[in-house]
N, C-alpha and C positions, 0 to 999 in steps of 0.2 A: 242388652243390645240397645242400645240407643237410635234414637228416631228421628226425622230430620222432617220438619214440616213449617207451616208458615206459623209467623210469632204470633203471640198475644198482647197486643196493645193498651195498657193502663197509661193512666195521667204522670204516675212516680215511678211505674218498671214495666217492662216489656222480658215475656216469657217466650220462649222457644223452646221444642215446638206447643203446639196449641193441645197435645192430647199425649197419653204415656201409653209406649207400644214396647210390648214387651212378647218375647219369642216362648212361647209356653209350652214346655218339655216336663213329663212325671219329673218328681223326684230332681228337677233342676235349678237354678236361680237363674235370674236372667235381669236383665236394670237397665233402664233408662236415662239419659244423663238430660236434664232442664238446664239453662242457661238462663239467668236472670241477671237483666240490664237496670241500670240505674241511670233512668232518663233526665234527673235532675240536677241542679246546683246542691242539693242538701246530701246527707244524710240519712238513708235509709234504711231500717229496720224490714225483715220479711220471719215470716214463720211459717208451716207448712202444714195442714193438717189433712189426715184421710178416715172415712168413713170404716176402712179393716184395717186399725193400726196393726194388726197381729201378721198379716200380710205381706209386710212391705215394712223395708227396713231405709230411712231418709237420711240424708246423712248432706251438710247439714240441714236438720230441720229448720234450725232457728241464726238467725246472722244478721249483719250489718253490713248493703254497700255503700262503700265511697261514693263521692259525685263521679257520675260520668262511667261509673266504673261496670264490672258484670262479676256475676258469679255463677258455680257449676255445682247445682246439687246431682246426687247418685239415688235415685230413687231403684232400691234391687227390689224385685219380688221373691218373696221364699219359697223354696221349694215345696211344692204342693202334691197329695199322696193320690187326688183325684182330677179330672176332668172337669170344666164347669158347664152346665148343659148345655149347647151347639156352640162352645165355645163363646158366649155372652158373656160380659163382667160390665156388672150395676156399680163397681169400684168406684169410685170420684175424690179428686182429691179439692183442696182449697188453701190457694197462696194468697194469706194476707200482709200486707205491705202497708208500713207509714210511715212520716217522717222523724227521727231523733235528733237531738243534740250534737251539734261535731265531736268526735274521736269518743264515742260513747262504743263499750265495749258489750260484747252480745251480754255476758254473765252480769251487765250492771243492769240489764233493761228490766225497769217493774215489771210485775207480775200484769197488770193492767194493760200494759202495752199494745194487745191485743182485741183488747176489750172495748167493743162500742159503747158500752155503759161509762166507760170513762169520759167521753166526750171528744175523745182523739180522734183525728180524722183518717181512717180505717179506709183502703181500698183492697177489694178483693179479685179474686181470678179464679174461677171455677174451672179445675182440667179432667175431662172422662178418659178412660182406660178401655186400653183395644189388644186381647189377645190376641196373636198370631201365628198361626201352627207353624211346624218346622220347615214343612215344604214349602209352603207360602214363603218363607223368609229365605230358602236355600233356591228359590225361585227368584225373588225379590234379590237376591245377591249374585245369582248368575249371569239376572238383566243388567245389573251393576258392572260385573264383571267384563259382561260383552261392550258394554258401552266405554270403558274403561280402554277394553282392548282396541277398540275402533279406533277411539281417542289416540291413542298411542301410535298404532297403525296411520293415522293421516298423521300426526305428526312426524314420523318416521319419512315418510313422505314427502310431508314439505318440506324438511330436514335436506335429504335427497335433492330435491328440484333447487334449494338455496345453495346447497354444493356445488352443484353442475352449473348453476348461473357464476357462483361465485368464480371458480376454475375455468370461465369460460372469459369472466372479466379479464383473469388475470393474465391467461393467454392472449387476449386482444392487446393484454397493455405491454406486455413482453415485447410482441409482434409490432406494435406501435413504436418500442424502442429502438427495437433495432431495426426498422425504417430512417430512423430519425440518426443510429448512429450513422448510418451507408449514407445519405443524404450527405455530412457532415463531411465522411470521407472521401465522396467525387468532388464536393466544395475545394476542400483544401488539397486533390489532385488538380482540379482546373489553377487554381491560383498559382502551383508550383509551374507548372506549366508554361502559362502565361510569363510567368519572372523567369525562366530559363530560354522563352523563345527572346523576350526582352535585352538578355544579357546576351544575349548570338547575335542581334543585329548591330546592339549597341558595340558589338566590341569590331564586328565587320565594318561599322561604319569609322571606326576609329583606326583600323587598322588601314582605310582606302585613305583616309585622312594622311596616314605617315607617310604612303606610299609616295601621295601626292606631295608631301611638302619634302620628302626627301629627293622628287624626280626636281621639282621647282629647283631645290639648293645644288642639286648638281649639274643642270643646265647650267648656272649663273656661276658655281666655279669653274666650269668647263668653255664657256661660253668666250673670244678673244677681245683683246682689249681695240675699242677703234682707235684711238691713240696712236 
């Protein structure tokens, strides 16, 4: 079971989390996964050692990160046939880190690598070991669980309230439209309107027009000659 705690900050790698928690069950395995970042421009070589190799099975022990890059060791604990007194573990383990050669591969790295007697500039990181009975963790993950639920629960929520706003938008802009079409269609009711009352006067006024100049022209041929 893997553990989620604040990192470990070195000069060449930063480890997460800062200590290995492992769920402690007879006769069980149980592992913690460590995350090692590689804070530099170079090259870097890590190794891993613990004081109960027989314990705890590391995988990998020993690697190479890129610049900039991380990596994921699987430290499992082995199944064990007894209890440790109040559940205490004096465990400890120790990530040494340094820098190598670009594209140097783990099986090339001397054997001295490691070794402060070489002269190599060696940083280390000392992590302690914390078992954690079953309940504690089936406790620890039902807090998880409920928070998780909560989580989902307001989101479900806000979900819901952006719906309703949203559908609410779209209703106003619907309702906005077909304002705007009715608007449009009294418009061009009035215009036709207007152009029909216009071609009624106009044609009245044309048609007194005829009247008139047809009464004119038959006065004046009806009209006698003084002659």
């Amino acid at each position: 079971m893997s553990a989620v705690g604040a990192g470990v900050g070195n000069q060449l790698v930063s480890i997460s989390p800062d200590e290995l928690k492992f769920t402690f069950e007879l006769e069980k395995q149980s592992y913690c996964d460590l995350k090692v970042v590689n804070n530099t421009e170079n090259h870097v070589a890590f190794k891993v050692k613990t004081t109960s190799p027989k314990k705890y099975f590391v995988r990998p022990n020993t690697g190479v990160v890129d610049p900039w890059d991380s990596c994921i060791i699987r430290v499992t604990l082995q199944a064990q046939r007894e209890y440790p007194p109040d559940m205490q573990c004096k465990d400890k383990f120790l990530l040494q880190s340094t820098i190598v050669p670009p594209n140097t591969d783990v099986d090339d790295l001397p054997q001295d690598s490691f070794n402060k007697d070489s002269g190599k500039a060696i940083e280390e990181c000392k992590l302690r070991v914390t078992y954690i009975s079953p309940s504690s963790a089936q406790a620890n993950s039902t807090e998880e669980s409920l928070k998780d639920s909560q989580l989902s629960s307001d989101s479900t929520h806000l979900n819901q309230a952006l719906q309703r706003l949203k559908d609410e938008r779209d209703t106003a802009a619907r309702q906005t439209k077909q304002l705007q079409q009715e608007l449009e269609m009294l418009k061009r009711r009035r215009i036709r309107k207007s152009d029909r009352g216009f071609s009624f006067t106009f044609a009245i006024f044309v048609a007194l027009i005829g009247i008139m100049v047809g009464f004119l022209l038959n006065l004046s041929l009806t009209s006698p000659s003084t002659e």
